[in-house]
N, C-alpha and C positions, 0 to 999 in steps of 0.2 A: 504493500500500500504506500501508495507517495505521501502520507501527510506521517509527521513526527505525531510520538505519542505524546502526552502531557501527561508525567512523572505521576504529579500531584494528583491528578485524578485517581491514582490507585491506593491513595495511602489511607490508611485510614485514620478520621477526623480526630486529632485532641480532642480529648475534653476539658472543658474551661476548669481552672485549677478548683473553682468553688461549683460545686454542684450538688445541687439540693437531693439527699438520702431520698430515693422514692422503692422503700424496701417492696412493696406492691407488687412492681411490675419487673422486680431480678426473677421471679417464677419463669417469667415470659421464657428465660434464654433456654431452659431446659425444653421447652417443649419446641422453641423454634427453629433448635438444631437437632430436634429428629425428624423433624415433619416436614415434607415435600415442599411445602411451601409456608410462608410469612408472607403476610401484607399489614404493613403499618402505613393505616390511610388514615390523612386527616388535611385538614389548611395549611395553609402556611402561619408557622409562629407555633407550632402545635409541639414543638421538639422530636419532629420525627427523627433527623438526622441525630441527635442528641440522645436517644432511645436506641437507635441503631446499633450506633460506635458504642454504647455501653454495654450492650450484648456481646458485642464484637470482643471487647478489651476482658470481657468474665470469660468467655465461651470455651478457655484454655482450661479455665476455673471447674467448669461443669463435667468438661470430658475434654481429656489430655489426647492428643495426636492429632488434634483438628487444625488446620489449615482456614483462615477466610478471606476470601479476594474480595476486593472492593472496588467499584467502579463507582467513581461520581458523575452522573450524567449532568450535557447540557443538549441544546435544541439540537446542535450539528452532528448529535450523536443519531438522529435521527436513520442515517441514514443506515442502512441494513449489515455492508460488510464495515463502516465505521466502528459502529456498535458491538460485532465481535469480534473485532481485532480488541477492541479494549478488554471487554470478557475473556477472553481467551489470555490474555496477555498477565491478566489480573489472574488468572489461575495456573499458569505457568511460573509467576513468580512467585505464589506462594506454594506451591506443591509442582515443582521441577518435573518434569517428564510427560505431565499429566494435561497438556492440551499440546504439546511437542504435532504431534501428527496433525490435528487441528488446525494449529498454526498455518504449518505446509499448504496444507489443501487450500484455507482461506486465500494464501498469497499466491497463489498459483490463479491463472486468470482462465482456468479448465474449473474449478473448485467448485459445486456449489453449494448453496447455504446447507442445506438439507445433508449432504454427503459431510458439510464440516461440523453440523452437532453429533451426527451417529459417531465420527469419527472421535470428537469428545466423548462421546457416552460412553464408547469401547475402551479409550485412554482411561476414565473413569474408575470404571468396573471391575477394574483389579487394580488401583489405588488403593495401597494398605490402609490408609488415611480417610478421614472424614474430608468433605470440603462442604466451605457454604459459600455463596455467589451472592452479593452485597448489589442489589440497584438502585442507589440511590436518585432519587429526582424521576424516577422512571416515567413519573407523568409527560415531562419534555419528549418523549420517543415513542412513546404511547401509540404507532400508528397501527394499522394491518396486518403489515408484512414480517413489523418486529415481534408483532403479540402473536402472531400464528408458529413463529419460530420458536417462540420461548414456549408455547404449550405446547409445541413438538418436543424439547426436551424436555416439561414435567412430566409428559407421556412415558416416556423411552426413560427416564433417570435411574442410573444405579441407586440402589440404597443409601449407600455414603453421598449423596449429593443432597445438598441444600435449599433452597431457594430463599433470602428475605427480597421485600422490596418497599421502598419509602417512595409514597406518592402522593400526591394531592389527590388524586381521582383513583377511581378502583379499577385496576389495570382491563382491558378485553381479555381475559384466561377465563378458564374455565371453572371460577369461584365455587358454583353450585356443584357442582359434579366433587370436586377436591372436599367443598365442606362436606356432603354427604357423606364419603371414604375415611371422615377421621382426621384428612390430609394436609389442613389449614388451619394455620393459625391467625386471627386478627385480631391488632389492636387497632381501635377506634378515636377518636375525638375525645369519646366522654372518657375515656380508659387514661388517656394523655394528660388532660385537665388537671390542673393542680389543685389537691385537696385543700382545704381552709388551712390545714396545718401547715402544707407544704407551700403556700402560699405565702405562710408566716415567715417561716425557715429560709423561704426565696427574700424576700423583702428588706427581713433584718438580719438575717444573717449571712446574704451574700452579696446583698447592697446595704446593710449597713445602717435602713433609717429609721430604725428607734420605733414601729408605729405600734399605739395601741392595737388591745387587742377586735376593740369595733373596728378600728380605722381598717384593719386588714381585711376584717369579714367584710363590710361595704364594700372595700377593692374588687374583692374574691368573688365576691354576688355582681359585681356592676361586670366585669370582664369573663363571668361564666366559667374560671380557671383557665382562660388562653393567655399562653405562655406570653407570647412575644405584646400583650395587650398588656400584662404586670410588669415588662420589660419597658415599655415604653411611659410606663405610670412612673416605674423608678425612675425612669430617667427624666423625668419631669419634675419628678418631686425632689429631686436634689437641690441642695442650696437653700430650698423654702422655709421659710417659720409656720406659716399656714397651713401646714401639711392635712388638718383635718378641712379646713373650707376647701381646700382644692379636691381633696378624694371625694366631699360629696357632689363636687361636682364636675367628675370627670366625666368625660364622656366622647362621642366619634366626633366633635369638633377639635378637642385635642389636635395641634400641629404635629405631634409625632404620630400618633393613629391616624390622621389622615394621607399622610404622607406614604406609610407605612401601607396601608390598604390602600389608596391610591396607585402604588407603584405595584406591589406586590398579585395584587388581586382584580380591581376594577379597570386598572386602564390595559391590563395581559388579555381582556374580553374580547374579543369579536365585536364590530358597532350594536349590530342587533341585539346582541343579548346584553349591551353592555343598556342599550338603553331600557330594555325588559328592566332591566337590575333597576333603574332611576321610576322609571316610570312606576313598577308597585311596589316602591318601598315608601307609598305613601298608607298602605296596609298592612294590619298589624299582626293578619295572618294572612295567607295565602291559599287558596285552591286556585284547581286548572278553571274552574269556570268564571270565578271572580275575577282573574289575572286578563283572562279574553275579555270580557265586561272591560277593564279597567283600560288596557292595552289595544283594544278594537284588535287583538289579532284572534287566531285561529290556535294557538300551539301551546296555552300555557300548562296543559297537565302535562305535555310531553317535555317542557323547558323546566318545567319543576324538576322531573324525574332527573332529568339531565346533571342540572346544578349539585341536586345530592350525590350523584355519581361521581360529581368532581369537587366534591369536598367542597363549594363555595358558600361557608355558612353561611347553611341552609338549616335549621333543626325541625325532624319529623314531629308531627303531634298528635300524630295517630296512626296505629300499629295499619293503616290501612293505604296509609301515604297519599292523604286525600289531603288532609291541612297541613301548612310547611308556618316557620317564623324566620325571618333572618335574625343571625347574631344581631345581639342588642345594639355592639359598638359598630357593627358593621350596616346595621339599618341608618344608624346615626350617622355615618359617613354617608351613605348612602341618599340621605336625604339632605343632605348640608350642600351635595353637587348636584342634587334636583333644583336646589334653588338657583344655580349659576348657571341652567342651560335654557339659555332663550328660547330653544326652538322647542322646550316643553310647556306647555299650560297647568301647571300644577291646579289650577282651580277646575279644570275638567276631569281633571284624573278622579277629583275627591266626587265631582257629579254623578261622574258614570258608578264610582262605588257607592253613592248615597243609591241612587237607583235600583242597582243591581241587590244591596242588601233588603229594600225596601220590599222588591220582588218577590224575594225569599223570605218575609218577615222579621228579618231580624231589624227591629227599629231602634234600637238602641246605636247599633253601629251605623244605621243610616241616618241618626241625627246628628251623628257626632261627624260624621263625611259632610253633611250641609254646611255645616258649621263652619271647617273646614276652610270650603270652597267660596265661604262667607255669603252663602244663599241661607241670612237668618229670618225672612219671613220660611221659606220653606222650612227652614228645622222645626220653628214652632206649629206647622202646619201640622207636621209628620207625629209631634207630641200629643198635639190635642188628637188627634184620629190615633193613637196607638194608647192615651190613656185610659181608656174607658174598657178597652178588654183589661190591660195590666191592674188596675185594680180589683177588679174580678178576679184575679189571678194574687191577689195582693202582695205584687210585685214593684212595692212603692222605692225599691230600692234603687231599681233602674231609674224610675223619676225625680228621685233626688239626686242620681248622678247628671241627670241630664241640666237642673239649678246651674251646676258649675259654668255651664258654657253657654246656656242662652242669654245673654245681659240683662240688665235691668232693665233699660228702658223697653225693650222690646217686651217684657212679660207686661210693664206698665200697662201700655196701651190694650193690651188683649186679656178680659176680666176673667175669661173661659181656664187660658192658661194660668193664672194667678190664681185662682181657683185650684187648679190640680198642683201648683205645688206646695200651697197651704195645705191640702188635704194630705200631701205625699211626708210634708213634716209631723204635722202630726199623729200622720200614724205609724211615725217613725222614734217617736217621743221626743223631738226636737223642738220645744213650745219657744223659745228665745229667736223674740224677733215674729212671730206669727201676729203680736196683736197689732204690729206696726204694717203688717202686709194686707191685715186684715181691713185697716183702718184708710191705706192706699188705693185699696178696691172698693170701698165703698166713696170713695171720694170721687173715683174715676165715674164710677156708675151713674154716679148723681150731676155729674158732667154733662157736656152737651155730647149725644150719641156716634157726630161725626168725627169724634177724637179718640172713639176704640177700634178697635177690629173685632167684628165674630165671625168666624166661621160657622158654627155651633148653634142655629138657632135659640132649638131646645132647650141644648144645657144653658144655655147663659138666661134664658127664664129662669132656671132653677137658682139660680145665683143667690138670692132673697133668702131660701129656707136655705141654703147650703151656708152663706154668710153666719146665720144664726145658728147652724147647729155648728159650726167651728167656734163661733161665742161661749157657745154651753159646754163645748170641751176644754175650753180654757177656763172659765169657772169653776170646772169640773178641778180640775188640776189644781187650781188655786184654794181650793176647800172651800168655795162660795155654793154650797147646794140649796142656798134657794133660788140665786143667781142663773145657778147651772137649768134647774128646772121650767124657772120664766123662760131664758131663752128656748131651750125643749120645746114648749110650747108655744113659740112664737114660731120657729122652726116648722112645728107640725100645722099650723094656723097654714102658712105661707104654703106649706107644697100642697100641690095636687091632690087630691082622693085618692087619684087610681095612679098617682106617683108613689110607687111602693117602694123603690130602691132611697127617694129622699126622706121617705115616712121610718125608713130601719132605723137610721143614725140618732136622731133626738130621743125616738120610744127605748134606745138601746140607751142615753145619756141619763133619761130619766128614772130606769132602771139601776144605773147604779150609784144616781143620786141617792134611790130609795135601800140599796147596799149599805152605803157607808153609813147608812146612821143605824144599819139593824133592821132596818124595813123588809124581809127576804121575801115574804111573800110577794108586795108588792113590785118587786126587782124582776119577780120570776116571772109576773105577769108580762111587765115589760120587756122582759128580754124573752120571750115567749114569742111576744107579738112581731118583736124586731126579728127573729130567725123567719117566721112564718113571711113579712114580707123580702128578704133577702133570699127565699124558697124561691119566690113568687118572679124575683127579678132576673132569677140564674145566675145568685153570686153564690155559688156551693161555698167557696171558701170562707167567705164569711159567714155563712149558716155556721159550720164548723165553729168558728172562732166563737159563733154566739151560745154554742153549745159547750165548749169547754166552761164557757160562764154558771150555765144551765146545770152541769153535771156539780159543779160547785156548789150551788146555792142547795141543790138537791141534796147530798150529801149532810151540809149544814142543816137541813130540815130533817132529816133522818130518813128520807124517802131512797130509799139504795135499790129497790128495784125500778123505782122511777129513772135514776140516773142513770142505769144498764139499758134501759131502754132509750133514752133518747141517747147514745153517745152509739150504740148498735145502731140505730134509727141513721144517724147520723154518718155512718162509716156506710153504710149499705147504702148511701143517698152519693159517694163522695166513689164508690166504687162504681156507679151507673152514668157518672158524667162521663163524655161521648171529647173530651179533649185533648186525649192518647198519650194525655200526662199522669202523672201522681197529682190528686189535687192537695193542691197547698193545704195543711191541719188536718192530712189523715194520719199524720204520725200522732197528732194531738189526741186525736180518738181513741189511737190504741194504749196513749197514756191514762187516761181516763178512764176505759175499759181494765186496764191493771189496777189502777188506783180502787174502782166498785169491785173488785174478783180481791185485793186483798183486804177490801171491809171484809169484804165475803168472809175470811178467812183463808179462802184458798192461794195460798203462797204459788204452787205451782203453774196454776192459770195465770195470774200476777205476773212471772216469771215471762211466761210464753208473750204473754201482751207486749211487755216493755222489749222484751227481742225484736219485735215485727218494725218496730220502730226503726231498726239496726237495717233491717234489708231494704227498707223507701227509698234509701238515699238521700242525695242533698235536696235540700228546697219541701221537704215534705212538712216542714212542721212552721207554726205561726211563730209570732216573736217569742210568747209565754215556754213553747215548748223544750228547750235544753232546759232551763232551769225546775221544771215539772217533773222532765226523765229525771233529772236525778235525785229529787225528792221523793218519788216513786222505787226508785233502785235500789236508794240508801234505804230504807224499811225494809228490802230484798235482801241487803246485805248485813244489817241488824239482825235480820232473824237467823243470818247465817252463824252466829255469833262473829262474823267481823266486822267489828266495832269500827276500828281503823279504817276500814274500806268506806263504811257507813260516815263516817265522819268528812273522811276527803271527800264525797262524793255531795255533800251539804255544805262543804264550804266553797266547791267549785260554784252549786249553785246559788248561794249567796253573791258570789262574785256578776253572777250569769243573770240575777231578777232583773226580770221586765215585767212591771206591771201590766200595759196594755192600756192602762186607764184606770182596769180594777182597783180596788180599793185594798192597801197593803194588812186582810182581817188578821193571816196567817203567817206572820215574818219567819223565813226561814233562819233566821239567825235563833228564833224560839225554839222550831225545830230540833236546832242543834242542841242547844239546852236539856229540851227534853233528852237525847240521846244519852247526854255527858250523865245525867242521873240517872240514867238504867244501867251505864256502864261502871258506874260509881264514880264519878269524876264530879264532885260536888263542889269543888272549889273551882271550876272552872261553869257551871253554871250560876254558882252565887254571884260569881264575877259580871257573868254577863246581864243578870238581874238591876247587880248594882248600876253596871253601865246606863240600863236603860231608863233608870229610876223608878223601879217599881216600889210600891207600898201596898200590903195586904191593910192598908186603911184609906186608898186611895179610893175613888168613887167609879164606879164599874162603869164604861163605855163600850161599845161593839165594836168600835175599833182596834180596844186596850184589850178585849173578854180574853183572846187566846192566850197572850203574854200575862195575863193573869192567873188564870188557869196552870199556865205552866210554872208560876212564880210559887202556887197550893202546893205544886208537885215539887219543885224544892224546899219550901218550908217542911212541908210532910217529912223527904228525905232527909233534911237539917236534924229534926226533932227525934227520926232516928238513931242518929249520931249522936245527938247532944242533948235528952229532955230537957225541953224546957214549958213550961204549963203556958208562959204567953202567946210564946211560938204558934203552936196548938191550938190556940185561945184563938189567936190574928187568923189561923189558916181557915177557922171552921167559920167564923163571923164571914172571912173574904170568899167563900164557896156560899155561905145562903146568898149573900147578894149576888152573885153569879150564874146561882140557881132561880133570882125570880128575875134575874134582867132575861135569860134565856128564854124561862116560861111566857115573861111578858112578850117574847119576839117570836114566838112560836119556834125557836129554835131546837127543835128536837135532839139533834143531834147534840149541841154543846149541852143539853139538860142530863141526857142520860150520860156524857163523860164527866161531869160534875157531880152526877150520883155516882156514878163508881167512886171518886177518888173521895167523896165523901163517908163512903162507906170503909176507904182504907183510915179515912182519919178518926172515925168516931172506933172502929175497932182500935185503933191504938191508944185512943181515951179509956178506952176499957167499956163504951158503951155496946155490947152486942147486940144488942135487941135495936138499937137505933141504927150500927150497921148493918144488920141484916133488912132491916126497911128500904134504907136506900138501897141495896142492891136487890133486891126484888122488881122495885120499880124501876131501876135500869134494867135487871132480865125479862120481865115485863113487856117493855117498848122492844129493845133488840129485838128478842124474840120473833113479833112482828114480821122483821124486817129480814130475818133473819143474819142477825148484824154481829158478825163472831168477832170479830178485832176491838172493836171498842170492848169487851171484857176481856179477849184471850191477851192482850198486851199488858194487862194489868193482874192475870189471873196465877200469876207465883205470888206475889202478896195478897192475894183475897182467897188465894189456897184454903186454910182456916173457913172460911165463911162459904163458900161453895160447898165444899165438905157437907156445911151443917143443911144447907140449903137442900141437898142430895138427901140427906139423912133424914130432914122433914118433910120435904114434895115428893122424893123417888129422883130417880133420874132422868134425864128429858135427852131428848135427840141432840137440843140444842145445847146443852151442857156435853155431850161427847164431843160437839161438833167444838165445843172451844178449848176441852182440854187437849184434843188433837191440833190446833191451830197452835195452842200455846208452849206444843212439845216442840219438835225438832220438823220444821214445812220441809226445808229443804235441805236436808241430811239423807243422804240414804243409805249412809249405816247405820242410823237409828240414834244416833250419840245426843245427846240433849244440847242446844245450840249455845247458851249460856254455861260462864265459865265457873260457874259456881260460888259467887257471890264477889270475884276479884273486886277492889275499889278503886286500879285507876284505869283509864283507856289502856288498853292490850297495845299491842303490836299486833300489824296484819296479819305475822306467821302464828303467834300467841291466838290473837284474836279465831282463825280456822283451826288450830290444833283440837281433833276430834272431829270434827266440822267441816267436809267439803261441798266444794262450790256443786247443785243439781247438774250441771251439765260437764262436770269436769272428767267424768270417766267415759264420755262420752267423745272427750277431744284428745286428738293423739299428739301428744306435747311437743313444743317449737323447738328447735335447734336454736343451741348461743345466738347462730347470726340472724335467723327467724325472727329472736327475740329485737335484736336491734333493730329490725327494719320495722317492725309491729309499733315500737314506741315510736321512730320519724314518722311513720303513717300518720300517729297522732295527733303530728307538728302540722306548721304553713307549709315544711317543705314540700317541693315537687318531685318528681319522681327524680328529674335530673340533680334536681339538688339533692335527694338522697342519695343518688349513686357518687355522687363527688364527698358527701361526707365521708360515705364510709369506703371511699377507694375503692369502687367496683364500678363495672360497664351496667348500664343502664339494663340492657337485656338480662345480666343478674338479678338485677332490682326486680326488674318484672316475676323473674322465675321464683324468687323468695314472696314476690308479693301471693302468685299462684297457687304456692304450697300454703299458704298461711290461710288463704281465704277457704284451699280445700280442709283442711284442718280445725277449722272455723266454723267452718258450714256456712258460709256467707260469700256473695258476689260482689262485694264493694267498697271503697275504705271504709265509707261512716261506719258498716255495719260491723266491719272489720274493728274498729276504733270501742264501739259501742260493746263487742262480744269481750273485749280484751277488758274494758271496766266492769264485765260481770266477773269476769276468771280472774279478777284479780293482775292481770298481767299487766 
């Protein structure tokens, strides 16, 4: 061949003196010098070569006799007998003899290609020695002629032969066929990515800059772990004092990132696809149909596939290769040169994607494209015609995202729009600032008419009683309930007769005006009538929401089969809606329906309900519902005897309350309380008594009754502790009055848990005959209702009085049914679920010793790494972000997620998340 070699091409790369421990991926070398082939495909900046050479430099390490010939490619290598003269040349000098004949043939101008690799193969295949064949940059040669040759000798390879290759793009070889065989190995993108740790390790310990440990995570999260993107950050951030305002706000304007992707990536494109690349990275994800839409061309599923081929971060978003995102810093680059190319319209790009999303429904993304394109009459258009399902969906979430970017002035003028997003704060619990928007639409209204916009006929009549029922729920919140009520009824004055959707809101405000003060029946009427019109207008969702209310207030009246029936009513109304979704609050239902199944006493049914919650998925439950599940779970997990589990899971939901509006009768911080005095932690319920300034001489209110109630149930516990006759004296005076504020409220339910615990107090007076009265009349009412938890929860202490109660009536169905509730629900070795009088919170392990979880023999237990990816499930992170924590390929991630969900008995994270806080995991 007439052209000189270049030396350097065959040597193989130093490594930089300082290089970050990536103990991970030294596994790689064992398996990628026995295997037919290697590809380490990824971007540029990825440390492919850097990965290479350190295989390269162990590989002596791994197994001693091995030879590796290196070839560094560039473009001119393209050419067929170029490209193995190098190859050949590069294996002659690292294993003498062993391409000798090769050589010949290639130089020889009779030679050809074909006749020169068999000729290697043969040279080969009695080579004492191992060899591996190093391509680096192979993407540069990448053509036909070269890739048919090289899968001519994976085909034909002796044993002892090799293959790595570092690429940007995934070579033309025969990938599928080699991975089938065992015969490949690849490292990927996410493989290469530097972990948070190694990130650290890169940053300040081989540049040196001192960064917190946020400041590096930001980095690490804003650059996705690409190498040469932390390489470029360090080098920016030299010299600075501001090291944290700069990292939060790095990003693909950066002059060393753009430069960088610039030269590297964007201007190496082809025009066409260079302008693909400009033109949709004004979207935030990509499909082939959106990209045509955006692009007016014909090719974008195939220019997707393409791009991934060639490593041009690109990341997949679904296992199905329908939706793409570009790298964060590389979209950012991306759109920073969309701005400086004249011959684009960036305001058409964002039209055509307002459109096209708008076509397909997703209105969220085509408001935010109008926007954009700064067609802000059309984004508000697109709001008010998309709010009125999303509320019915009550999806007010996306409506509050949409606030951010329609401006002020523009909601000004249009009362319709100001209208929805008053409603969307509000029922978001965001009251700060409503009564000034409130206050701007009614100024607008009473304007002269050609200074608004409607589109909306209709609704903007409705404006009057809608103004007035946002009146009443600000009063509502302010604690003004007779305020809250006038409005109500000014509300219900103003709408329509056969306006049934504006007639829910105020009958529902009015209702729990009549809540807060103790009024239940009257609450139950109103929020009765408010479901039956939200039936009527086909807003299931909030049917739902007004039935979690409904099952409430039932409960509190002691009516337990009432509340089975409307929350069943309710689930079987929510599974016949025709919307191909999960309706929003059907997970609520199934809370509810555990919550009536463990009054029941049946733990087990309880159990199953609150699981069904776990398989919905996201978006099933209304705002109230996380903080419900685990008010509901922690009594699952109370009765498990773990105490510990029971307690974390009450103070998540303390953290987690959302009112809704309802009125705070049942503070889960009381809750907790109670738990801490059945687990004997008394000094930690006195505590929280004192916090809240209770007085068993205070004057009984509906709002105070619960935390009162529970304050009897610590004096009670005190006075076991410590006799003392006033204690006692304060507990019994603070239960009659509690006993005739109930009676006065018809409250059933708080009357008969007031006779029980009165019945534990007067038996520790020594009055028996007076305890045995109250507990009659609470066995009495339960009975009824057949209402096993309000006694079996209290029925180790009233042990004594049951007894006698047995001994004088005979036994009843309903007395088996509570001393079995009040044994061991969910044990099924039989073990009794309490630890036998201990006085402070257990420990989780402490607390199950004896005691395991109903479903735990059922599941065949996680493996360590199982275990780790089950608690990131837990977290924000993403899937890629879990696989970068714990230094694995994404496709691990998935396979760990598979086994965990098979093992689970569940399809999804939440339920994944969900099954993991019953087992304790």
């Amino acid at each position: 061949m007439g052209d000189l070699l270049v030396e350097t091409k065959l040597l193989v790369p130093r490594p930089h003196r300082k290089l970050v421990p990536r103990r991970r991926l030294t596994g790689i070398a064992e398996r990628a010098f026995t295997s037919a082939l290697t590809v380490v495909s990824a971007p540029a900046g990825f440390g492919k070569t850097t990965l290479v050479a350190q295989l390269a430099a162990v590989s002596d390490e791994v197994r001693g006799g091995r030879s590796v010939a290196w070839v560094s490619l560039d473009e001119r290598d393209a050419d067929p007998r170029r490209f193995w003269s190098y190859v050949l040349n590069a294996v002659e000098r690292t294993s003498p003899g062993a391409a000798a004949s090769a050589l010949d043939l290639l130089e020889s101008a009779t030679g050809s290609l074909e006749g020169v690799i068999v000729a290697l193969v043969n040279e080969l295949s009695v080579h004492p020695g191992e060899v591996t064949i190093v391509l680096d940059d192979y993407h540069l040669v990448d053509d036909a002629a070269i890739s048919d040759d090289v899968a001519f000798l994976l085909d034909r390879r002796p044993p002892q032969l090799h293959l790595v290759i570092g690429t940007r793009a995934d070579p033309a070889l025969p990938l599928a066929r080699l991975r089938a065989r065992g015969e490949l190995v690849e490292v990927r993108a996410n493989d290469l990515r530097f972990t948070a740790d190694e990130a650290a390790a890169y940053l300040n310990d081989v540049h040196g800059l001192d960064l917190s440990a946020s400041d590096v995570s930001s980095l690490e999260s804003r650059t996705e772990g690409w190498i040469a993107a932390l390489q470029l950050a360090a080098a920016s951030l030299r010299g600075r004092e501001d090291k944290t305002a700069f990292i939060s706000g790095f990003a693909g304007d950066d002059r060393f990132v753009v430069d960088y992707l610039a030269d590297e990536v964007l201007d190496r494109q082809p025009a066409p696809l260079r302008r693909f690349l400009l033109e949709t990275s004004v979207l935030e994800r990509l499909s082939g149909p959106l990209c045509d839409a955006v692009t007016d061309r014909k090719d974008g599923g195939s220019t997707l596939v393409a791009l991934e081929r060639k490593n041009l971060l690109i990341v997949p978003l679904d296992d199905r290769r329908q939706w793409y995102r570009y790298h964060h810093l590389f979209a950012d680059v991306l759109r920073s040169r969309l701005l400086t190319e004249t011959s684009i319209d960036v305001s058409v790009l964002h039209e055509r994607a307002s459109a096209w999303f708008e076509q397909v429904g997703e209105m969220d993304a085509a408001v935010r494209h109008s926007v954009a394109a700064g067609d802000l009459v059309r984004a508000a258009d697109l709001v008010e015609l998309a709010a009125p399902a999303l509320r019915r969906q009550r999806s007010e979430g996306v409506i509050r995202g949409w606030m951010d970017v329609i401006p002020d002035e523009v909601v000004r003028r249009r009362p319709v729009l100001a209208s929805i997003f008053i409603a969307a704060l509000m029922a978001d619990n965001a009251f700060g600032g409503v009564g000034k928007r409130l206050d701007d639409l009614e100024a607008v209204l009473a304007g002269p008419a050609e200074a608004v916009v409607v589109r909306d006929r209709a609704q903007a009549e409705r404006l009057p009683a809608l103004n007035a029922t946002h009146r009443a729920g600000l009063a509502l919140v302010a604690g003004d309930l007779d305020l809250t009520i006038s409005h109500a009824e000014s509300a219900l004055a103003l709408a329509g007769t056969d306006d049934r959707l504006t007639l829910a809101a105020p009958r529902a405000l009015k209702g729990l005006a009549s809540w807060a003060v103790g009024d239940l029946r009257s609450a139950y009427d109103g929020y009765t009538a408010a479901a039956q019109d939200l039936a009527a207008a086909g807003h299931v969702a909030d049917v739902l929401g007004c039935t979690v209310t409904l099952v409430d207030l039932a409960l509190t009246l002691g009516r337990l089969g009432e509340a089975r029936r409307l929350a069943g009513e309710a689930l079987d109304l929510a599974r016949s809606a025709t919307t191909g979704e999960v309706v929003r609050g059907t997970a609520d239902m199934w809370v509810a329906l555990g919550r009536v199944a463990w009054q029941y006493g049946d733990a087990a049914t309880s159990a199953r309900h609150l699981e069904q919650v776990a398989d919905l998925g996201e978006g099933a439950g209304l705002p109230q519902e996380p903080y419900r599940w685990r008010v509901a779970m922690a009594d699952v997990r109370a009765a498990a005897g773990d105490w510990r589990g029971a307690d974390a899971l009450l103070e998540e939901a303390d953290r987690l309350y959302n009112g809704d509006f309802s009125p705070n009768v049942r503070p889960v911080a009381a809750t907790r309380a109670r738990l801490w005095v059945r687990a004997g932690d008394l000094a930690a319920a006195r505590e929280w008594a004192r916090e809240r300034g209770l007085s068993p001489r205070e004057d009984v209110t509906y709002v105070r009754e619960y935390e009162l109630l529970t304050l009897a149930r610590i004096l009670l516990a005190q006075w076991a502790v410590l006799p003392d006759p006033v204690t006692l004296t304060d507990t019994m005076h603070l239960l009659e009055r509690l006993r005739e504020a109930a009676e006065a409220g018809g409250r059933v339910g708080t009357t008969v848990e007031v006779a029980v615990v009165t019945a534990l107090a007067r038996d520790a007076a020594g009055d028996r005959p007076g305890a045995l009265r109250s507990l009659r009349m609470a066995l009495a009412v339960a009975e009824r209702e057949a209402w096993v938890r309000v006694i079996a929860d209290d029925a180790e202490g009233l042990r004594p009085l049951l007894d006698e109660v047995e001994r004088l009536d005979g036994r009843s169905q309903f007395l088996t049914d509570v001393r079995a509730a009040a044994g061991a629900p969910l044990s099924p070795t039989g073990a009794p679920p309490r630890d036998g009088g201990s006085r402070s919170l257990p420990s989780r392990d402490q607390g199950r010793a004896g005691t395991r979880d109903p479903h735990a023999a059922y599941v065949e237990p996680l493996s360590e790494r199982e275990l780790e990816v089950m608690r990131l499930l837990g977290s924000d992170l993403d899937g890629p972000d879990i696989a970068r924590r714990l230094s694995v390929s994404l496709s691990t991630v998935r396979t760990h997620t598979q086994h965990i969900y098979a093992k689970l008995g569940v399809n999804n994270r939440r339920a994944a998340v969900r099954r993991a806080h019953q087992l304790g995991l």
